[in-house]
C-alpha positions as CSV (number, residue, x, y, z in Angstrom):
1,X,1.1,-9.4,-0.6
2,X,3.4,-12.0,-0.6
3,X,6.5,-11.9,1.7
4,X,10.0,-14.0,1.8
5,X,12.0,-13.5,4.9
6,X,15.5,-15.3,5.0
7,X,14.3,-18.5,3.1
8,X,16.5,-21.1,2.2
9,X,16.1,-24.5,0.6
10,X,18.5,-27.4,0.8
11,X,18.8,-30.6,-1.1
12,X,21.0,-32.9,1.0
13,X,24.1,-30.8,1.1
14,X,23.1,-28.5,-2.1
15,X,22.2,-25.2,-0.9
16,X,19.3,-24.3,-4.1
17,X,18.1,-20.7,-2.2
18,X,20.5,-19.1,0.1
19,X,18.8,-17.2,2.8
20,X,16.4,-14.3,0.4
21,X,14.2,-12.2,1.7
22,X,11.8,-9.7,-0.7
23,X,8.7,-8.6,-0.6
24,X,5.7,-8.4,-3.6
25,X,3.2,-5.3,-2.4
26,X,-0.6,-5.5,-3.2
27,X,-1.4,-5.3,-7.0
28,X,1.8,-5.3,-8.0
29,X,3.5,-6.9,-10.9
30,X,7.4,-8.1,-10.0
31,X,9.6,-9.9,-12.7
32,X,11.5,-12.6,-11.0
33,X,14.6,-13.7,-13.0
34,X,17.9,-15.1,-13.0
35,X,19.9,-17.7,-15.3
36,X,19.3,-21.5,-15.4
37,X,20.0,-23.1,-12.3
38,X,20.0,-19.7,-10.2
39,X,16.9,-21.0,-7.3
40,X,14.0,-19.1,-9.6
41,X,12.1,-22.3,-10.5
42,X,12.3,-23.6,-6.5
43,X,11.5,-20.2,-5.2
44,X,8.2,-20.0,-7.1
45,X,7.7,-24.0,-6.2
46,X,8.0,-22.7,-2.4
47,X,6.3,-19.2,-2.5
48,X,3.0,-21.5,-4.3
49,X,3.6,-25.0,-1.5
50,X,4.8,-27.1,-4.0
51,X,7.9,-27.2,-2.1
52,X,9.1,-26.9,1.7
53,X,11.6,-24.4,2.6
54,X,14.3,-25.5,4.9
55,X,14.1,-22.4,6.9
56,X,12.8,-19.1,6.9
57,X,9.4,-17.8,6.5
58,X,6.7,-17.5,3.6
59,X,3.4,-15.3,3.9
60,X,0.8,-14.8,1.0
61,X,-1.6,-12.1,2.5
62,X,-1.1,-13.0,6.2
63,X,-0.9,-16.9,5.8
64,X,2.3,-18.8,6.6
65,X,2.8,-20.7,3.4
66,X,4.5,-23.6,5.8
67,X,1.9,-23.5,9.1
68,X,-1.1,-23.1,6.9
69,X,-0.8,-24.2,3.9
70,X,-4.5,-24.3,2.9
71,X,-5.1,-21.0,3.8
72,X,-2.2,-19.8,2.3
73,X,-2.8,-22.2,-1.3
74,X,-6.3,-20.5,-1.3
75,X,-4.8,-17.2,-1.9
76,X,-2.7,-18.4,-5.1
77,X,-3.3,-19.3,-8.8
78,X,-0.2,-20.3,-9.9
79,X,0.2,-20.7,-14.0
80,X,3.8,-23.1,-14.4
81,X,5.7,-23.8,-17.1
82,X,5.0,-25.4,-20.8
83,X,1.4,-24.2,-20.1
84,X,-0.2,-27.8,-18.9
85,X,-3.6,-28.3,-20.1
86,X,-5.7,-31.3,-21.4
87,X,-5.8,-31.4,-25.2
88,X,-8.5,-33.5,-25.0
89,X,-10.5,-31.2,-23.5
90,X,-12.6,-28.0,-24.5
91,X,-11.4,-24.7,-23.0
92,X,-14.9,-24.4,-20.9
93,X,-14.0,-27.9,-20.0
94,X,-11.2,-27.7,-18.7
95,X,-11.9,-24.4,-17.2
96,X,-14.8,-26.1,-15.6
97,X,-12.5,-29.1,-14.1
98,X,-10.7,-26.6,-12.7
99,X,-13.2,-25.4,-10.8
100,X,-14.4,-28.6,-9.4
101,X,-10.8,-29.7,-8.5
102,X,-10.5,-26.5,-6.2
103,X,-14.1,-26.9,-4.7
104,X,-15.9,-24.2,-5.9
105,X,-19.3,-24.2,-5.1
106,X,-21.6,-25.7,-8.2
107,X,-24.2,-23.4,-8.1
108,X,-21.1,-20.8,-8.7
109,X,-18.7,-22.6,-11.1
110,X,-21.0,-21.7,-14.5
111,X,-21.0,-18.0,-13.4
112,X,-17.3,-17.9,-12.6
113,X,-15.9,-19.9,-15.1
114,X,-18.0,-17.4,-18.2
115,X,-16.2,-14.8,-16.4
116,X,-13.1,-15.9,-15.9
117,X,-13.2,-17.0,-19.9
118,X,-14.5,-13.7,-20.8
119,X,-11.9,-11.6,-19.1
120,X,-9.2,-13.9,-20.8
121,X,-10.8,-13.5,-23.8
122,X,-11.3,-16.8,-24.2
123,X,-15.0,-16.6,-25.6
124,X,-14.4,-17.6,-29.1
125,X,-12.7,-20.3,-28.1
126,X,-14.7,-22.0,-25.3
127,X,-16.0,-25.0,-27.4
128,X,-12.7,-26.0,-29.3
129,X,-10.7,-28.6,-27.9
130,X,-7.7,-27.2,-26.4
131,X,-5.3,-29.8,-29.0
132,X,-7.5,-28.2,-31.7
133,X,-6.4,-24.4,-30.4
134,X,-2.7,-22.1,-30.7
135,X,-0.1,-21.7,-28.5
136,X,-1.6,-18.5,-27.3
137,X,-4.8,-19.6,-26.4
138,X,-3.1,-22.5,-24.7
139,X,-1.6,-20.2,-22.5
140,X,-4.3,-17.8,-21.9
141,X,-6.2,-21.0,-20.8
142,X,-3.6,-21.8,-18.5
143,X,-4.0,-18.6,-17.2
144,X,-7.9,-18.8,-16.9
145,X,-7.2,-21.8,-15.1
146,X,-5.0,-20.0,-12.6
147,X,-7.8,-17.3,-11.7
148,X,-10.3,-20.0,-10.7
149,X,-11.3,-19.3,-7.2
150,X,-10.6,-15.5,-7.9
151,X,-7.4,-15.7,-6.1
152,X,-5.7,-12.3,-4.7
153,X,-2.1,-13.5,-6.1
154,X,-0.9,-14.7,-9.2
155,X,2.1,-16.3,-9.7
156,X,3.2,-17.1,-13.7
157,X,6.0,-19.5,-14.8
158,X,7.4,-18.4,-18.4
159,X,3.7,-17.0,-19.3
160,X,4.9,-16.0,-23.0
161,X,7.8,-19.0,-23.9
162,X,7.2,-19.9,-27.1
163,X,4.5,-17.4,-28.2
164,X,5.0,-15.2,-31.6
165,X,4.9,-11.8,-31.5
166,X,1.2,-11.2,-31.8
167,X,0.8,-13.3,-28.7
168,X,3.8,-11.7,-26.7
169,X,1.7,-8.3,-27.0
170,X,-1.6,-10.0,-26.2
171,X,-0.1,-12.1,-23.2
172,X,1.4,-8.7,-22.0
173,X,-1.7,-6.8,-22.3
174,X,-3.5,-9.7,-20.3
175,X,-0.9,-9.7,-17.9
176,X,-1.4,-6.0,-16.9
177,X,-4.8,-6.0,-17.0
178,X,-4.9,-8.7,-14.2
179,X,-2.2,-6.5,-12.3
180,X,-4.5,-4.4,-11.4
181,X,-7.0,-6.7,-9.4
182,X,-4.1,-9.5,-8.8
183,X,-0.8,-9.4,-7.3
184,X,1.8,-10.8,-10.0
185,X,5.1,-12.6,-9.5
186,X,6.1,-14.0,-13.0
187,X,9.3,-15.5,-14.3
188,X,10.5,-15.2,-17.8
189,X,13.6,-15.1,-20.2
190,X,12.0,-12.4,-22.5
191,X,13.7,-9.6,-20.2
192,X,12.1,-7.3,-22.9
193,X,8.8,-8.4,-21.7
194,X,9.6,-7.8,-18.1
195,X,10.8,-4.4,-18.6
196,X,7.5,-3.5,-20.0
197,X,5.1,-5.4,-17.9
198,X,7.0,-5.1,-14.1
199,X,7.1,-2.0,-11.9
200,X,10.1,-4.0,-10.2
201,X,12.3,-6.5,-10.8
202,X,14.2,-9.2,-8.4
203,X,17.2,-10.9,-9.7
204,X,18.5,-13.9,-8.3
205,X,21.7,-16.0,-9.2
206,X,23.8,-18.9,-7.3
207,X,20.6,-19.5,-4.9
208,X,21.2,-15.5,-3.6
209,X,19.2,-12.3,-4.6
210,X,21.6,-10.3,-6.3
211,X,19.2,-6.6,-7.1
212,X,15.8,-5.5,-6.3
213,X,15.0,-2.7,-8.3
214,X,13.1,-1.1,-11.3
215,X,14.0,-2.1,-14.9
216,X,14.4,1.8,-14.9
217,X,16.9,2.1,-12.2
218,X,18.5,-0.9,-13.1
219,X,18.7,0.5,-17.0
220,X,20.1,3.7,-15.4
221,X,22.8,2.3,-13.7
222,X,24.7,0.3,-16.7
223,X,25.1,3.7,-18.4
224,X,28.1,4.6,-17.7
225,X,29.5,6.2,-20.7
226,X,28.4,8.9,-22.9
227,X,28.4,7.0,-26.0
228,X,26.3,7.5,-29.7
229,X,25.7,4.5,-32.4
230,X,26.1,5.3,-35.6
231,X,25.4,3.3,-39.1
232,X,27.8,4.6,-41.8
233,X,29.2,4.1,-45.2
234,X,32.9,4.5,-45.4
235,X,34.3,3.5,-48.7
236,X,37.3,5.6,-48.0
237,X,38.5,3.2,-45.1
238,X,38.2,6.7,-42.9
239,X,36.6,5.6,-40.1
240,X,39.9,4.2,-38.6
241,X,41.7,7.9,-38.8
242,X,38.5,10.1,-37.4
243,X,39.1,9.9,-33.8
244,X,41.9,12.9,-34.2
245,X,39.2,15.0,-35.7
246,X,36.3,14.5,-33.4
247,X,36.9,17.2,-30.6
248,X,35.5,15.5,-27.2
249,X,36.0,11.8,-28.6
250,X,37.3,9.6,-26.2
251,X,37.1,5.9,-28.4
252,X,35.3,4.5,-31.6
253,X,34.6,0.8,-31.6
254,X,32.9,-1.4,-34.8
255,X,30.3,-3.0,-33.2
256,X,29.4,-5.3,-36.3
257,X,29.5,-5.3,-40.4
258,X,25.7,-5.3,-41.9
259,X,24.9,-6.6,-45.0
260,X,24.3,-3.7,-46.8
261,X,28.4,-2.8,-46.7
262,X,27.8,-0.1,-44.3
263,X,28.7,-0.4,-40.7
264,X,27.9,0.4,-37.1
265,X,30.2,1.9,-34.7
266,X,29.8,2.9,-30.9
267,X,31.6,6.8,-30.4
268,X,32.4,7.6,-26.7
269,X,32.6,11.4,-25.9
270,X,33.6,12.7,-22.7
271,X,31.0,13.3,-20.1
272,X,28.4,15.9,-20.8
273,X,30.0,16.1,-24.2
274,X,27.2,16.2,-27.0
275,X,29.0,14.6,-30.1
276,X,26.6,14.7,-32.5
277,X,27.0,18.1,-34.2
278,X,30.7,17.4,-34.5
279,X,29.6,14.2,-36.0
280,X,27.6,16.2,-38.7
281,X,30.0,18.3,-39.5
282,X,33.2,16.4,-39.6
283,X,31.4,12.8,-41.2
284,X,30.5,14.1,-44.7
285,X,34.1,16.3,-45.3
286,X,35.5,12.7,-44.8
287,X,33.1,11.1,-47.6
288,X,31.5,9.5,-44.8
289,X,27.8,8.7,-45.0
290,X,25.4,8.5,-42.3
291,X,22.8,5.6,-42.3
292,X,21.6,6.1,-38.7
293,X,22.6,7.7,-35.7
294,X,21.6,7.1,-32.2
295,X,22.5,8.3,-28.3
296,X,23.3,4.4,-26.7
297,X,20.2,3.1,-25.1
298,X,20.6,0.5,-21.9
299,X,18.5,-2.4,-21.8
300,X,17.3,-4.1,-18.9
301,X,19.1,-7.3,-21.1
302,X,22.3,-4.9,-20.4
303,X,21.9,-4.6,-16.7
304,X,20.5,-8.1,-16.0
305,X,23.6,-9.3,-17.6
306,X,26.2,-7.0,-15.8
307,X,24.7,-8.0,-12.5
308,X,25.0,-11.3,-13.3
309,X,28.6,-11.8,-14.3
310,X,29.5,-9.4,-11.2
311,X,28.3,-12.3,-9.0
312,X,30.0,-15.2,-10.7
């Protein structure tokens, strides 16, 4: 469990983290995340002793991050940012390095370090140097590196930057397997990734926590319209004259021109309002054709982005 009561870090007369407090419960995965400059970076520098809060108090099961620090650090595998690893090294050897940097026993480091490999799946790998190996095994070796010692909390910087698409899925997939021996704190930009990894979220801008939720409630609450999508073809310029014959519509709004000459609007029906029928009916007596249509789905994006700009 890791707990942050009322922590604040200064840098001569900067204030970086204003006084947060929140709490990460046992084998759970939280998303940290806030925009560039908002205190995430030297949150997760003081939560893992790289840095020294100014005031307040840091626990990582039981141990006061500040009062003892080697009892706390023991607790921690922390993965940072850009994925830093030895190119010059195998995967097993660095692994292995690892291992002897943090004191593990010898007569344990061949035993730990084939499993830790194995459980990142790692195996096929083990031998190549790591400049010699992708971007996604470069991270899941990071991550290997970070579950030496078999450490009851886990705390990733960015664990899927630069990754393609494949790797995004496989990172993720690694990710929530480890969730459920590991407590996880993780930061990244790919909000798309947190909403599917994290069971909660805490958002943080200007040095202050700003929401501590779920990606779900935090979806919930930026939908605040009742409001379809729709892709359409519309030769007959009639789009801009179909309000008036839309019972229940309240505004239509292009959202963009696609390539294909059709184009996508946002309709807004009053509450409870189901629009969609009215929409099939009244659409093709206009000689409008429908591509696509959609009830308006909220992002976490959506929400992190609301909460953000109401905090400026």
């Amino acid at each position: 469990m890791i707990e942050v009561k009322g922590v604040t870090k200064k840098y001569g007369k900067v204030v970086a983290v204003d006084n947060i407090s929140f709490e990460v419960n046992d084998h759970e995965i939280v998303g940290f995340l806030g925009p560039n400059g908002a205190g995430k970076t030297t949150t997760m520098n003081m939560i893992t002793g790289y840095s020294e809060p100014t005031s307040g108090r840091i626990m990582v099961n039981g141990f006061n991050i500040s009062k003892s620090p080697r009892k706390a650090k023991m607790q921690i595998g922390y993965m940072p940012e850009n994925a830093p690893v030895y190119n010059d090294m195998t995967v097993k050897e660095f692994v292995t390095y690892i291992a002897e940097l943090r004191g593990i026993d010898k007569k344990e480091i061949e035993l730990q370090v084939n499993k830790i490999i194995k459980k990142t799946g790692l195996k096929n790998v083990e031998d190549k140097l790591i400049k010699n190996i992708s971007r996604g095994y470069k991270q899941r070796t990071s991550i290997a590196a970070a579950l030496v010692g078999e450490p009851e909390v886990l705390v990733l910087d960015e664990p899927t930057v630069g990754l393609d698409p494949k790797q995004v899925v496989e990172i993720r997939n690694l990710i929530k397997k480890l969730g459920e021996n590991h407590t996880v704190i993780l930061s990244s930009h790919i909000l798309s990734e947190v909403s599917q990894i994290c069971s909660r979220v805490v958002i943080i801008n200007r040095g202050k926590i700003v929401a501590i939720d779920t990606p779900e409630n935090l979806e919930e609450q930026v939908k605040n319209d009742n409001s379809i999508i729709v892709v359409v073809e519309d030769k007959k310029q009639k789009m801009k004259d179909i309000k008036a014959k839309l019972k229940g519509c309240v505004s239509i709004e292009k959202i963009k021109d696609m390539d294909d000459g059709s184009a996508k609007y946002k309709i807004t029906a009053e509450p409870n309002a189901d629009i969609r029928k009215e929409i099939f009916e009244v659409f093709p007596k206009e000689e409008i054709t429908i591509f696509e249509l959609k009830k308006e789905e909220a992002s976490l994006e959506d929400a992190f982005l609301r909460i953000i700009n109401s905090h400026k």
